[in-house]
C-alpha positions in Angstrom: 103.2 109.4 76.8 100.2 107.2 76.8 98.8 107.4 80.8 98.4 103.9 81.2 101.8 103.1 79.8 103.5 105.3 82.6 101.0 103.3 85.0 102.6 100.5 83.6 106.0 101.6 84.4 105.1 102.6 87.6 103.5 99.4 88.5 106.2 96.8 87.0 108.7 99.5 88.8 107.4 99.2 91.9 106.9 95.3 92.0 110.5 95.0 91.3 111.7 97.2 93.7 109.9 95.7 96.2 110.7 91.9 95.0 114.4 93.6 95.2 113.5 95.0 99.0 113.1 91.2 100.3 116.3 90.3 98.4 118.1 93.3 100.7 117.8 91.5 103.7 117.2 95.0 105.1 119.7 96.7 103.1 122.8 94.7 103.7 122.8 93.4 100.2 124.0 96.1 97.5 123.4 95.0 94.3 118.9 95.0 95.4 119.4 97.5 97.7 120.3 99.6 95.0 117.4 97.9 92.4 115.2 98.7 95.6 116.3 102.4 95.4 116.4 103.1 91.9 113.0 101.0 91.3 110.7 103.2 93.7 112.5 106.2 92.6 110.9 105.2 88.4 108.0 103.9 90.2 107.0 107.5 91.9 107.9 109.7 88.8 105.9 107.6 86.3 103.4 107.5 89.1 103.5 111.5 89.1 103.0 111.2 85.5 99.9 109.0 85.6 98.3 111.2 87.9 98.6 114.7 85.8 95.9 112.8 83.8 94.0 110.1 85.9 92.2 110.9 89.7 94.3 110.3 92.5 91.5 107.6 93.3 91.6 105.5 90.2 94.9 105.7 90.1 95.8 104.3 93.6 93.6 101.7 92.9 94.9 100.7 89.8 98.4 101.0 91.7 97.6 99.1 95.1 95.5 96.4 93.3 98.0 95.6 90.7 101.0 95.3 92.7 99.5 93.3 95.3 99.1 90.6 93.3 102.0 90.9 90.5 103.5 91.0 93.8 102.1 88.1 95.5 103.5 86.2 92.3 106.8 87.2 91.7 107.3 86.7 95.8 106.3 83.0 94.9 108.3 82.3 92.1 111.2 84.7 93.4 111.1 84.0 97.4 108.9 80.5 97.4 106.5 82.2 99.3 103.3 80.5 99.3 100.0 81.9 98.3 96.5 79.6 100.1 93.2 79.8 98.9 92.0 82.3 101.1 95.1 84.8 99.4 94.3 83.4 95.8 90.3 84.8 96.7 91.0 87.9 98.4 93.3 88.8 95.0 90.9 87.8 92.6 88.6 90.2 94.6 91.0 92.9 93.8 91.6 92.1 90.3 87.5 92.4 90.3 87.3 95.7 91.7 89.7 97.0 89.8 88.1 95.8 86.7 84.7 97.1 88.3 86.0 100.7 88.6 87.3 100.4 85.4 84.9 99.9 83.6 81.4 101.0 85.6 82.6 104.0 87.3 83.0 107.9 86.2 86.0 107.9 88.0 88.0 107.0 86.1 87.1 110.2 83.6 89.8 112.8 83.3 90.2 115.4 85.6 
């Protein structure tokens, strides 16, 4: 399997479960408590995947920077939550750093 497919998994995986985790309300909902469960379960085995190829490093990066703001969006669309400027900047800093490692940086080699 293509490594950054599984990263993709992982990712999308993880953004639902936790989408799924504010749905809960802390577990006393089934049906996302169980999307919660079952998402984070994909989420860390195609994350396990990923990370027989890519550095732990780049990886987590990838992984924290991505879901931050796929997260940040689906909690507004999802949950209304709001994102301000100051949110909207700090993300696009991400998505920057991301891209910066990406591309610029021989971490992102194989290991």
């Amino acid at each position: 399997m293509n490594v950054y497919l599984a990263l993709g998994i992982a990712i999308t995986a993880e953004v639902i479960a936790t989408t799924a985790l504010k749905s809960s309300d802390g577990f006393t909902r089934l049906v996302p408590s169980l999307i919660t469960i079952v998402g984070y379960g994909l989420a860390l085995y195609f994350l396990t995947i990923t990370m027989k190829t890519l550095p732990t490093g780049l990886t987590y990066a990838i992984w924290a920077g991505l879901g931050i703001v796929l997260i940040s969006i689906s909690s507004y669309f999802i949950h209304g939550q709001k994102i301000d400027l100051a949110g909207m900047l700090g993300m696009t800093l991400i998505i920057a750093g991301v891209a910066v490692i990406n591309l610029f940086s021989d971490t992102q080699l194989h290991s």
